[in-house]
Predicted model as a PDB file, atoms N, CA, C, CB and O in Angstrom, pLDDT in the B-factor column:
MODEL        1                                                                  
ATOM      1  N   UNK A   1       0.843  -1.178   0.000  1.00 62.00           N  
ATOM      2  CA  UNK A   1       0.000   0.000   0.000  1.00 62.00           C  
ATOM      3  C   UNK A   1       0.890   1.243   0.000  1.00 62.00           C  
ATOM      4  CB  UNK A   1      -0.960  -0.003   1.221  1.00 62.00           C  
ATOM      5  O   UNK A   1       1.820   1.266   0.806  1.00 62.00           O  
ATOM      6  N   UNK A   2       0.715   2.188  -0.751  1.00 63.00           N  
ATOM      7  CA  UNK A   2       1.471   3.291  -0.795  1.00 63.00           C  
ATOM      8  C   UNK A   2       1.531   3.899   0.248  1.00 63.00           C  
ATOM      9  CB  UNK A   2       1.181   4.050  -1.614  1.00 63.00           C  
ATOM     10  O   UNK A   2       0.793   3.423   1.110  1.00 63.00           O  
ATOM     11  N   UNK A   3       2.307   5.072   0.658  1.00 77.00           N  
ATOM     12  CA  UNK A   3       2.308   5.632   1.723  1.00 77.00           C  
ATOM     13  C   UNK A   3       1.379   6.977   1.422  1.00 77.00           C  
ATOM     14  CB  UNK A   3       3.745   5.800   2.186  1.00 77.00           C  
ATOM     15  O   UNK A   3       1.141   7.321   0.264  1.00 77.00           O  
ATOM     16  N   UNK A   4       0.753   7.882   2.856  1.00 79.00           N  
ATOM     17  CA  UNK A   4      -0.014   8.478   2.537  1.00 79.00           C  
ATOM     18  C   UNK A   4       0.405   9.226   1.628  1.00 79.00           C  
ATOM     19  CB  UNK A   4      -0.500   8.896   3.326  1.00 79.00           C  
ATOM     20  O   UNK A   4       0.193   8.902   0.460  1.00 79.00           O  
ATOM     21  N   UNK A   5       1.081  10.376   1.926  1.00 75.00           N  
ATOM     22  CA  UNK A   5       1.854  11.714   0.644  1.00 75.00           C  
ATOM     23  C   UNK A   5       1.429  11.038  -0.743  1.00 75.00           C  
ATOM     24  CB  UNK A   5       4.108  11.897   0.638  1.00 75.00           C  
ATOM     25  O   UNK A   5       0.628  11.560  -1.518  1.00 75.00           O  
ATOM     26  N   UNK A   6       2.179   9.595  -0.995  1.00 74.00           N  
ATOM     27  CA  UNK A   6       1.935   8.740  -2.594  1.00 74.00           C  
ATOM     28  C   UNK A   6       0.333   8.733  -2.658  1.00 74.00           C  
ATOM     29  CB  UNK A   6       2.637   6.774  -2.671  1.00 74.00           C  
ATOM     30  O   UNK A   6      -0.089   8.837  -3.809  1.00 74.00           O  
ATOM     31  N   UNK A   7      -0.632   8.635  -1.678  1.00 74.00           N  
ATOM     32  CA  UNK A   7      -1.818   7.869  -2.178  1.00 74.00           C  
ATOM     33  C   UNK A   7      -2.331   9.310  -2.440  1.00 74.00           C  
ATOM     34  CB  UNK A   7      -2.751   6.687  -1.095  1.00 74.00           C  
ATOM     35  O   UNK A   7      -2.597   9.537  -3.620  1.00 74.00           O  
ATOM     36  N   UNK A   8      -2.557  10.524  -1.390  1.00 76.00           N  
ATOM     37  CA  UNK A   8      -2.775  11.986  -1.862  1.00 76.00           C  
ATOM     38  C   UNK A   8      -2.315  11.652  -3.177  1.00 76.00           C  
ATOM     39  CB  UNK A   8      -1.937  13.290  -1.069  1.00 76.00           C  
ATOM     40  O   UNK A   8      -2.830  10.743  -3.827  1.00 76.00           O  
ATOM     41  N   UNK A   9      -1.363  12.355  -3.595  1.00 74.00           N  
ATOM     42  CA  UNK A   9      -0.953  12.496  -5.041  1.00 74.00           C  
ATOM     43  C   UNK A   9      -1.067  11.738  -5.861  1.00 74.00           C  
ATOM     44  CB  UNK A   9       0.049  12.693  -5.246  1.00 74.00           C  
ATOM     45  O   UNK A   9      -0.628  12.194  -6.917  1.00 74.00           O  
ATOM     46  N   UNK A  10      -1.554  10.481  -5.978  1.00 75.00           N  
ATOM     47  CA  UNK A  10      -2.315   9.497  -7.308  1.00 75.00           C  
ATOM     48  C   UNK A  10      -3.813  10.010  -6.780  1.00 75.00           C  
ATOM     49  CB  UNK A  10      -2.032   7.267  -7.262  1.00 75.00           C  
ATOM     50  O   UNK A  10      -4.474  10.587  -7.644  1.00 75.00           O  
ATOM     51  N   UNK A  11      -4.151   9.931  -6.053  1.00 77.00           N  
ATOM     52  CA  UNK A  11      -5.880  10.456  -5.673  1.00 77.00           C  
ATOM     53  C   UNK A  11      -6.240  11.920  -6.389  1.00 77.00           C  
ATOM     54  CB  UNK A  11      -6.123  10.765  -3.705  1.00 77.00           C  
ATOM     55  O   UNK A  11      -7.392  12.333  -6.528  1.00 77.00           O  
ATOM     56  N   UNK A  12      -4.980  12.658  -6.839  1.00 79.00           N  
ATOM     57  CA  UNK A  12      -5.124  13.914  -7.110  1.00 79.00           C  
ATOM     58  C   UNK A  12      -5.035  14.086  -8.833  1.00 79.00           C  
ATOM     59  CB  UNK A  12      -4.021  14.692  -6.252  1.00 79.00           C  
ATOM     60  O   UNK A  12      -5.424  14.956  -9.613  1.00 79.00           O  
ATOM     61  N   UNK A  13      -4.377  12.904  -8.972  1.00 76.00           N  
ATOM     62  CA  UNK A  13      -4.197  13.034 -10.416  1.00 76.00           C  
ATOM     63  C   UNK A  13      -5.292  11.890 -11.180  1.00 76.00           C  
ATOM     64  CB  UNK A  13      -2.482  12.724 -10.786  1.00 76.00           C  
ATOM     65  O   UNK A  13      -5.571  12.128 -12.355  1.00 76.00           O  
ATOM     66  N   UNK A  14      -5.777  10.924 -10.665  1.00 78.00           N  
ATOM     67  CA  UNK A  14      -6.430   9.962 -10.925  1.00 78.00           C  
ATOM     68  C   UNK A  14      -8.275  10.416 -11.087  1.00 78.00           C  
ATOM     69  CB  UNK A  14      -5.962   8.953  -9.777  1.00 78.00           C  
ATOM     70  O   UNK A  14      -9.221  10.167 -11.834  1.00 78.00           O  
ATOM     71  N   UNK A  15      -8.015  11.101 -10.030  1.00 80.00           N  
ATOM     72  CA  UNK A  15      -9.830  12.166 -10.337  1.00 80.00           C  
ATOM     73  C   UNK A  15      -9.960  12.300 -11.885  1.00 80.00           C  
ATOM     74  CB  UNK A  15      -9.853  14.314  -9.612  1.00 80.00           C  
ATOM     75  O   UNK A  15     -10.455  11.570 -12.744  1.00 80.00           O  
ATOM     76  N   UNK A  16      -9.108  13.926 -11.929  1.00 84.00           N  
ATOM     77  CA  UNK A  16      -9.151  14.633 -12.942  1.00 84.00           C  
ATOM     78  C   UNK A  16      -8.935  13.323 -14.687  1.00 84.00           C  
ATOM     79  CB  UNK A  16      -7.799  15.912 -12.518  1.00 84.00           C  
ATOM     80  O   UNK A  16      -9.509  13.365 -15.775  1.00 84.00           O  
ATOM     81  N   UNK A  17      -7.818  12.314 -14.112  1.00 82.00           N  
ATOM     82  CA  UNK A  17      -7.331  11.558 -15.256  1.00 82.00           C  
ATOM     83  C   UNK A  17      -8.426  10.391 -15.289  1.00 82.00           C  
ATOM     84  CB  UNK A  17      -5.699  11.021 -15.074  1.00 82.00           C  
ATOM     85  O   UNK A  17      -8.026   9.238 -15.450  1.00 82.00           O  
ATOM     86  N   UNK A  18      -9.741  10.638 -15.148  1.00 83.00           N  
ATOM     87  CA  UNK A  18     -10.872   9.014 -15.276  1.00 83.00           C  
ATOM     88  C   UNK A  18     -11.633  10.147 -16.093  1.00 83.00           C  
ATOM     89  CB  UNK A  18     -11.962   7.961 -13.439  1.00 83.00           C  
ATOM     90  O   UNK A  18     -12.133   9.821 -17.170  1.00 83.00           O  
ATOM     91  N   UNK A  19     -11.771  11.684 -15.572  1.00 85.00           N  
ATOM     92  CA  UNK A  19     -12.630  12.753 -16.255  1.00 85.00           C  
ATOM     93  C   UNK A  19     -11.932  13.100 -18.119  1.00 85.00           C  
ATOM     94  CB  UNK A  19     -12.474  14.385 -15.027  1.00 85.00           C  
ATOM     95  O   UNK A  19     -12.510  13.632 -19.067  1.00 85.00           O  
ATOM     96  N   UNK A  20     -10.887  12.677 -18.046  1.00 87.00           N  
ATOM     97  CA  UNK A  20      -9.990  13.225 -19.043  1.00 87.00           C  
ATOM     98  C   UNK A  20     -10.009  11.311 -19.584  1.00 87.00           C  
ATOM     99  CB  UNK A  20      -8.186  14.277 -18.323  1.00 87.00           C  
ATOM    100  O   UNK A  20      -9.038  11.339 -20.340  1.00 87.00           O  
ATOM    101  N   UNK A  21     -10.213  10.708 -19.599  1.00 85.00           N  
ATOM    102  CA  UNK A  21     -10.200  10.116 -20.789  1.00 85.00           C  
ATOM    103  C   UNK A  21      -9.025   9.423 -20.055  1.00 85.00           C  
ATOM    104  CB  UNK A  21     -10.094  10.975 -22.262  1.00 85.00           C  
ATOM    105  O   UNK A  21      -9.451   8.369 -19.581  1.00 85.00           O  
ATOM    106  N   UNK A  22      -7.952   9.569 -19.826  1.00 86.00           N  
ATOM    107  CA  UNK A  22      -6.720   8.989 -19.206  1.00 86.00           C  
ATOM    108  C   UNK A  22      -6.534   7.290 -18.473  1.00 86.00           C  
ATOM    109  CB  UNK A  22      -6.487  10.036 -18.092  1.00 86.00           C  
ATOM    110  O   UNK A  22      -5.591   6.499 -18.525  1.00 86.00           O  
ATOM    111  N   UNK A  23      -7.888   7.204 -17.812  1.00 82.00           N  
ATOM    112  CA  UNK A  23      -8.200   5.455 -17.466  1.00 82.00           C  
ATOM    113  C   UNK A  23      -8.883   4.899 -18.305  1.00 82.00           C  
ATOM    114  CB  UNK A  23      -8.977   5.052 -16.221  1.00 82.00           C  
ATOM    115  O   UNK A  23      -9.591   5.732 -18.872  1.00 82.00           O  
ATOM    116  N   UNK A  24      -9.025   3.927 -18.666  1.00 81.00           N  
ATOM    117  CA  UNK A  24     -10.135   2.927 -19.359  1.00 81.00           C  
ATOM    118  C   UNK A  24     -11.078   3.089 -18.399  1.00 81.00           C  
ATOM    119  CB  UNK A  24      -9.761   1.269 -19.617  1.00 81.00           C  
ATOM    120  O   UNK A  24     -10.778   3.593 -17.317  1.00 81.00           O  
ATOM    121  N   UNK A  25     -12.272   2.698 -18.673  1.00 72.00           N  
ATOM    122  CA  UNK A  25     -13.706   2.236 -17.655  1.00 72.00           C  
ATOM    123  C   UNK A  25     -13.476   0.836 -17.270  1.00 72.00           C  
ATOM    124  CB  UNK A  25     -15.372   2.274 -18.516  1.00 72.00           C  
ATOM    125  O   UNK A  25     -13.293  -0.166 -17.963  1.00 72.00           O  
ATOM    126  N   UNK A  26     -13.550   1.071 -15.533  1.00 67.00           N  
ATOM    127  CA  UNK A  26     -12.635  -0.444 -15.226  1.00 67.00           C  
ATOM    128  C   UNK A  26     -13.803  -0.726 -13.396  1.00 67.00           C  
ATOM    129  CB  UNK A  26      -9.920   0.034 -14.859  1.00 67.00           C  
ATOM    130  O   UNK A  26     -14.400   0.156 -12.778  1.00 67.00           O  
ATOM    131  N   UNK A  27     -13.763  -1.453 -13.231  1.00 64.00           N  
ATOM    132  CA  UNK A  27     -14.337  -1.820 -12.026  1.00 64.00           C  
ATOM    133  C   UNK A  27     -13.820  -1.588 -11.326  1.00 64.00           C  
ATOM    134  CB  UNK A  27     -14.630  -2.751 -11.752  1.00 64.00           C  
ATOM    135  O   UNK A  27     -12.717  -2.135 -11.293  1.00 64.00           O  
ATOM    136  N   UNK A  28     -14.149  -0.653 -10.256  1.00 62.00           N  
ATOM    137  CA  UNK A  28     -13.453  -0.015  -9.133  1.00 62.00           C  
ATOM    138  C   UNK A  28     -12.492  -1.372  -8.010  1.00 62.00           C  
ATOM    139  CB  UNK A  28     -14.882   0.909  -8.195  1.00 62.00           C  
ATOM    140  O   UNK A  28     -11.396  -1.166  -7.489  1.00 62.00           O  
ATOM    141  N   UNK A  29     -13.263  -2.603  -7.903  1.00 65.00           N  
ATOM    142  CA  UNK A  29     -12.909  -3.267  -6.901  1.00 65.00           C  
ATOM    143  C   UNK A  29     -12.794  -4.473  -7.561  1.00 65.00           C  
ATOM    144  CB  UNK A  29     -13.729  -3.195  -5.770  1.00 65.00           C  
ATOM    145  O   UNK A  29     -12.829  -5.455  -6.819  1.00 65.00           O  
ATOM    146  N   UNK A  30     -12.655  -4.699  -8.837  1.00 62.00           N  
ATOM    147  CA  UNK A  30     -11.776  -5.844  -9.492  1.00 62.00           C  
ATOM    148  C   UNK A  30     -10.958  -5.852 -10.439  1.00 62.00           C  
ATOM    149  CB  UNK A  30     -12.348  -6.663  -9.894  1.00 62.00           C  
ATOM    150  O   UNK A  30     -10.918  -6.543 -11.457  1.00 62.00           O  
ATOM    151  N   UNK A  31     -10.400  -5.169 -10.117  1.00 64.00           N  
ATOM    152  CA  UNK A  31      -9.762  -4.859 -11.549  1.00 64.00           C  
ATOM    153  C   UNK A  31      -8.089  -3.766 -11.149  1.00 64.00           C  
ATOM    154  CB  UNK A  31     -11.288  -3.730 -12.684  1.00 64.00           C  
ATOM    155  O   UNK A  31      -7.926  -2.837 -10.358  1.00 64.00           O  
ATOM    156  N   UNK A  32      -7.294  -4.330 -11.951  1.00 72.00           N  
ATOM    157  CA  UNK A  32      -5.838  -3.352 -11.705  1.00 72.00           C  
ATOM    158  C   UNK A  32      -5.990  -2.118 -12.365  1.00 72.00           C  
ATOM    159  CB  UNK A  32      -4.375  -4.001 -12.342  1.00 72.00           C  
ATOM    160  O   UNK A  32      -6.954  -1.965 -13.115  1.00 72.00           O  
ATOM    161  N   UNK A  33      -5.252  -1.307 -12.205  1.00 75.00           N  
ATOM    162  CA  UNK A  33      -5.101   0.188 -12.726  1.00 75.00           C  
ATOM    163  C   UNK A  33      -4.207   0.280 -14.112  1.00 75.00           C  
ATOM    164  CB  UNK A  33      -4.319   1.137 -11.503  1.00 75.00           C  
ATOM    165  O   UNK A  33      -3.065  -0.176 -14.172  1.00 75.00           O  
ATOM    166  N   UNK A  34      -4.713   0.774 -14.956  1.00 80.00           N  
ATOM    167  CA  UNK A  34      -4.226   0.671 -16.401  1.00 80.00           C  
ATOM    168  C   UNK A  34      -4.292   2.485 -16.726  1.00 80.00           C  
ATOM    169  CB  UNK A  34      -5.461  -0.515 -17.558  1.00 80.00           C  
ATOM    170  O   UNK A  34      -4.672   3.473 -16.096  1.00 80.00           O  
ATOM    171  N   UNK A  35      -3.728   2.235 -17.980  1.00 83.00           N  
ATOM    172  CA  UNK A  35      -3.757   3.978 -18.209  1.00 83.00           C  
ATOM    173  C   UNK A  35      -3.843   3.396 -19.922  1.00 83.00           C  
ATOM    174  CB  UNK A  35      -1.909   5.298 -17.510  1.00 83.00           C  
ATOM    175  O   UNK A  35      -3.281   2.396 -20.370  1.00 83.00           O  
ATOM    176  N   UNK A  36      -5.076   4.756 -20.963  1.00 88.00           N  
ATOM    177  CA  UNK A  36      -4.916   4.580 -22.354  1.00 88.00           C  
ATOM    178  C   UNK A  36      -3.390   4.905 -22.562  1.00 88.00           C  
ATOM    179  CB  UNK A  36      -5.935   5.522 -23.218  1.00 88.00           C  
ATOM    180  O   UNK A  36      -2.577   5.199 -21.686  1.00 88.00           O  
ATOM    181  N   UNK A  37      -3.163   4.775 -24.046  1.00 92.00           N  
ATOM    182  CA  UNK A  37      -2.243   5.643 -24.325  1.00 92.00           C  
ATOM    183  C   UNK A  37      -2.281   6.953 -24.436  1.00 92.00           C  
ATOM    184  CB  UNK A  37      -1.857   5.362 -25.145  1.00 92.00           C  
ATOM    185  O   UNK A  37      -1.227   7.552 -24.646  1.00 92.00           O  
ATOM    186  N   UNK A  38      -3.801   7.825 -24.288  1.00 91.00           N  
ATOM    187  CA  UNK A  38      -2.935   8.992 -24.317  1.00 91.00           C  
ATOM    188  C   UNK A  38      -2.809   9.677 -22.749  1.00 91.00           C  
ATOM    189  CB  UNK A  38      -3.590  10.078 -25.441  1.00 91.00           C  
ATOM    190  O   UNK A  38      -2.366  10.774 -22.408  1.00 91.00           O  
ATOM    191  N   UNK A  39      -3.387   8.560 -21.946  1.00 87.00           N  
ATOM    192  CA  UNK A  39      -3.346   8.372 -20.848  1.00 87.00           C  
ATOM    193  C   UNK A  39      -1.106   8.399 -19.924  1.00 87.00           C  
ATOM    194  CB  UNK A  39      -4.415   6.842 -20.970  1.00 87.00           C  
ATOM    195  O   UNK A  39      -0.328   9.053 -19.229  1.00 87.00           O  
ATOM    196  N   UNK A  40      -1.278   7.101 -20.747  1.00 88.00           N  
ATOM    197  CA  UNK A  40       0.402   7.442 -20.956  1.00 88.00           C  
ATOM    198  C   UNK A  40       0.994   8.415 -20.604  1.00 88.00           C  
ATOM    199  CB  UNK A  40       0.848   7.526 -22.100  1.00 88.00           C  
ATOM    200  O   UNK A  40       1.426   8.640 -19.473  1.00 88.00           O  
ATOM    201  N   UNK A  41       1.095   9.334 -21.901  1.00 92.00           N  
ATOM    202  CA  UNK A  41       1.679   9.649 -22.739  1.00 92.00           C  
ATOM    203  C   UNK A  41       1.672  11.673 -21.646  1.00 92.00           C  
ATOM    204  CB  UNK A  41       0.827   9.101 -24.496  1.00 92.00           C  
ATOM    205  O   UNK A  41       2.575  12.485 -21.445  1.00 92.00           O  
ATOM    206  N   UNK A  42       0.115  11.657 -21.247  1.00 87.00           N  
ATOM    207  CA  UNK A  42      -0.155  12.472 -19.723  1.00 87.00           C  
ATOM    208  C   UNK A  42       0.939  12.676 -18.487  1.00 87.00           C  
ATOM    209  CB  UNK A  42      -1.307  11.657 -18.973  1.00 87.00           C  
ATOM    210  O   UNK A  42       1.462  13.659 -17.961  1.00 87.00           O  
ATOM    211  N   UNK A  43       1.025  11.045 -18.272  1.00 83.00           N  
ATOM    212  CA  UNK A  43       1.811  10.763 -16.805  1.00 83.00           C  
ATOM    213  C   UNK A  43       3.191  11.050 -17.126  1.00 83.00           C  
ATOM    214  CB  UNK A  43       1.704   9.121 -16.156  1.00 83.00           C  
ATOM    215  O   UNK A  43       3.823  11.730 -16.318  1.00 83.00           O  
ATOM    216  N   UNK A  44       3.810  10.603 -18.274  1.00 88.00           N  
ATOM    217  CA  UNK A  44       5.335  11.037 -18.852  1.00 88.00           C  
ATOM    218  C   UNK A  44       5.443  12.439 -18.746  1.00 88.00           C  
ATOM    219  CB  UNK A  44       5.643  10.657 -20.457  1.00 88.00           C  
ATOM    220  O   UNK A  44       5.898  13.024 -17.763  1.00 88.00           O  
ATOM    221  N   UNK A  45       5.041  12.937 -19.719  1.00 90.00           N  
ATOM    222  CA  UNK A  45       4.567  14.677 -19.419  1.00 90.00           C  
ATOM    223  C   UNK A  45       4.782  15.194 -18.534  1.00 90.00           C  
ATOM    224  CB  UNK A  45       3.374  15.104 -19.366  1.00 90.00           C  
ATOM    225  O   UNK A  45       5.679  16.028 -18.412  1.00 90.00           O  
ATOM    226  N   UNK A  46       3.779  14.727 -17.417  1.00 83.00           N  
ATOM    227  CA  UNK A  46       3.817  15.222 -16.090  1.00 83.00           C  
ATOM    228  C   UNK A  46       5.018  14.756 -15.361  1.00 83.00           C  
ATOM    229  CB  UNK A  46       2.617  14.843 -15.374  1.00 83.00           C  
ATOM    230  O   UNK A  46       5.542  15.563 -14.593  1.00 83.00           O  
ATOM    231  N   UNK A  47       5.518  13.612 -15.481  1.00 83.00           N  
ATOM    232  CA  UNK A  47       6.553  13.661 -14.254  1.00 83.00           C  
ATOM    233  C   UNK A  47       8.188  13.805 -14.985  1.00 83.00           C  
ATOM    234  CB  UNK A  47       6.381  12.001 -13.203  1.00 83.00           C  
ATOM    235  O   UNK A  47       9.230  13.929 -14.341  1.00 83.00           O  
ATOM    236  N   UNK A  48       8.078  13.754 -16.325  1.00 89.00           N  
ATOM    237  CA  UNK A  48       9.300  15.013 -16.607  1.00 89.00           C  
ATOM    238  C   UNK A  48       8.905  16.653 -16.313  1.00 89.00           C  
ATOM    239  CB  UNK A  48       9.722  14.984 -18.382  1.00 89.00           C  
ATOM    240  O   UNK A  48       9.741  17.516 -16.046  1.00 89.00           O  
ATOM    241  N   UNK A  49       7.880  16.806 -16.394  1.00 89.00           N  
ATOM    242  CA  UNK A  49       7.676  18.390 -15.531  1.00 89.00           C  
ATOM    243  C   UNK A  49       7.998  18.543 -14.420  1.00 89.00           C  
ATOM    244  CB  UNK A  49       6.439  18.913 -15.326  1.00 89.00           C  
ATOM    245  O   UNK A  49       8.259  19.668 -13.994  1.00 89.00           O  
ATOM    246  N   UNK A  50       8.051  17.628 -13.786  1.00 82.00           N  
ATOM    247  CA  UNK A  50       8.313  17.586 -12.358  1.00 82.00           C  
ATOM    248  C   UNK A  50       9.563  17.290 -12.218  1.00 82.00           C  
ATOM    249  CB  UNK A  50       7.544  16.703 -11.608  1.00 82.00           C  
ATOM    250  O   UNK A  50      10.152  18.000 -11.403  1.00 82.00           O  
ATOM    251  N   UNK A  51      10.229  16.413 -12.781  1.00 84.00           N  
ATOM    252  CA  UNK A  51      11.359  16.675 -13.172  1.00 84.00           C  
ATOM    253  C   UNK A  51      12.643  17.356 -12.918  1.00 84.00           C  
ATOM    254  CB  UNK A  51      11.112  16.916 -13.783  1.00 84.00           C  
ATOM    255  O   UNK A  51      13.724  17.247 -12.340  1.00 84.00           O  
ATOM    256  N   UNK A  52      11.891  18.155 -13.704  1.00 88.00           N  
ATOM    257  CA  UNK A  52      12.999  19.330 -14.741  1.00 88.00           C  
ATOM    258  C   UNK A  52      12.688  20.806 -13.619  1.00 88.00           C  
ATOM    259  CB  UNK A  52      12.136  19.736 -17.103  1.00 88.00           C  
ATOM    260  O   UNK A  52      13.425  21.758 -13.359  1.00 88.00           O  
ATOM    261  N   UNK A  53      11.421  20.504 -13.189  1.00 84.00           N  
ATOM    262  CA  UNK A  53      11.030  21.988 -12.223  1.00 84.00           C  
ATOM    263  C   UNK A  53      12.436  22.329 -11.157  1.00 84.00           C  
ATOM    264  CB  UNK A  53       9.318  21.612 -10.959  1.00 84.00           C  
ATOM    265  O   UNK A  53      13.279  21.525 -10.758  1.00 84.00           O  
ATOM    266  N   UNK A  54      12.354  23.448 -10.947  1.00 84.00           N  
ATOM    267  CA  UNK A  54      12.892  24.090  -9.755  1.00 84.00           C  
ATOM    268  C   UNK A  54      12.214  23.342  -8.338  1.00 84.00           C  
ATOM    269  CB  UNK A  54      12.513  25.775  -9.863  1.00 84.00           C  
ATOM    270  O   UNK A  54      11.054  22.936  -8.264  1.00 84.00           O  
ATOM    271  N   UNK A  55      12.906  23.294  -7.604  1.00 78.00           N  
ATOM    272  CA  UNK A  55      12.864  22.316  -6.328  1.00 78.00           C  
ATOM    273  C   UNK A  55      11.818  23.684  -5.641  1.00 78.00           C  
ATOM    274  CB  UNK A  55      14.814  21.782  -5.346  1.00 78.00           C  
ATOM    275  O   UNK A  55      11.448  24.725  -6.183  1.00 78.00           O  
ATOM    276  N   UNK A  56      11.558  23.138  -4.221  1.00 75.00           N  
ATOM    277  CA  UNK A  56      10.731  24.540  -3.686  1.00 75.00           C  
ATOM    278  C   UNK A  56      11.253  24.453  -2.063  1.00 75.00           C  
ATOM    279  CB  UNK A  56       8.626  24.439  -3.875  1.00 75.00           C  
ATOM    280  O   UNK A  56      11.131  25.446  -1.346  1.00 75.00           O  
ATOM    281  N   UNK A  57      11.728  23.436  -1.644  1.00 72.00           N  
ATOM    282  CA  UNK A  57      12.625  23.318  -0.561  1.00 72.00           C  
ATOM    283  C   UNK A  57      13.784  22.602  -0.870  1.00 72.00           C  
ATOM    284  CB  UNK A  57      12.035  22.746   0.516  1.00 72.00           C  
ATOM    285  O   UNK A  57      13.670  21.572  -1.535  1.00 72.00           O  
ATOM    286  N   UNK A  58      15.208  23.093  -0.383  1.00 71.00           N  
ATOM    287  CA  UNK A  58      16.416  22.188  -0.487  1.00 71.00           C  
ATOM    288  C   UNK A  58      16.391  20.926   0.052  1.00 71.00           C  
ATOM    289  CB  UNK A  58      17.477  22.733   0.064  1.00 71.00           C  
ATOM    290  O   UNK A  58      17.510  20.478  -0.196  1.00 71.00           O  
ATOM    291  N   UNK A  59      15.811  20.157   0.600  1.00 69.00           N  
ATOM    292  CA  UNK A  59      15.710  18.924   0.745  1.00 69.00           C  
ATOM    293  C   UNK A  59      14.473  18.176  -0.225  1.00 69.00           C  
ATOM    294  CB  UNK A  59      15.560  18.790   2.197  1.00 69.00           C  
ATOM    295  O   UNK A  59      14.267  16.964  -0.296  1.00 69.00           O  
ATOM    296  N   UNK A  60      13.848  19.084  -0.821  1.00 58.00           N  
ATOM    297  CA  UNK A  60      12.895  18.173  -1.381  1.00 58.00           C  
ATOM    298  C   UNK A  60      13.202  17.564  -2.552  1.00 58.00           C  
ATOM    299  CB  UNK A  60      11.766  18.736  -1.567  1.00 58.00           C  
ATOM    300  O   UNK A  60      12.408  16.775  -3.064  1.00 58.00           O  
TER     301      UNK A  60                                                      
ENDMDL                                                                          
END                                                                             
């Protein structure tokens, strides 16, 4: 099970990404977590943005 901070932040992106086309239509309680491709292609995006960003605390 992820830790909280991880489950916040997939809970935050996973909303908006079922509204956006980003998940397949999948059964909440049988089924694993998949992403379309342009679903993909979203999460890459995003976490080279994150990336590449300026830090916002020196330890973070």
């Amino acid at each position: 099970m992820p830790s909280p901070p991880t489950r916040s932040f997939l809970w935050q992106w996973l909303r908006p990404g079922e509204a956006l086309g980003f998940l397949p239509y999948r059964d909440r309680h049988h089924s694993a977590l998949s992403l379309t491709p342009t679903g993909r292609a979203a999460a890459l995006t995003e976490l080279r943005a994150r990336a590449h960003a300026q830090r916002t605390a020196p330890w973070a």
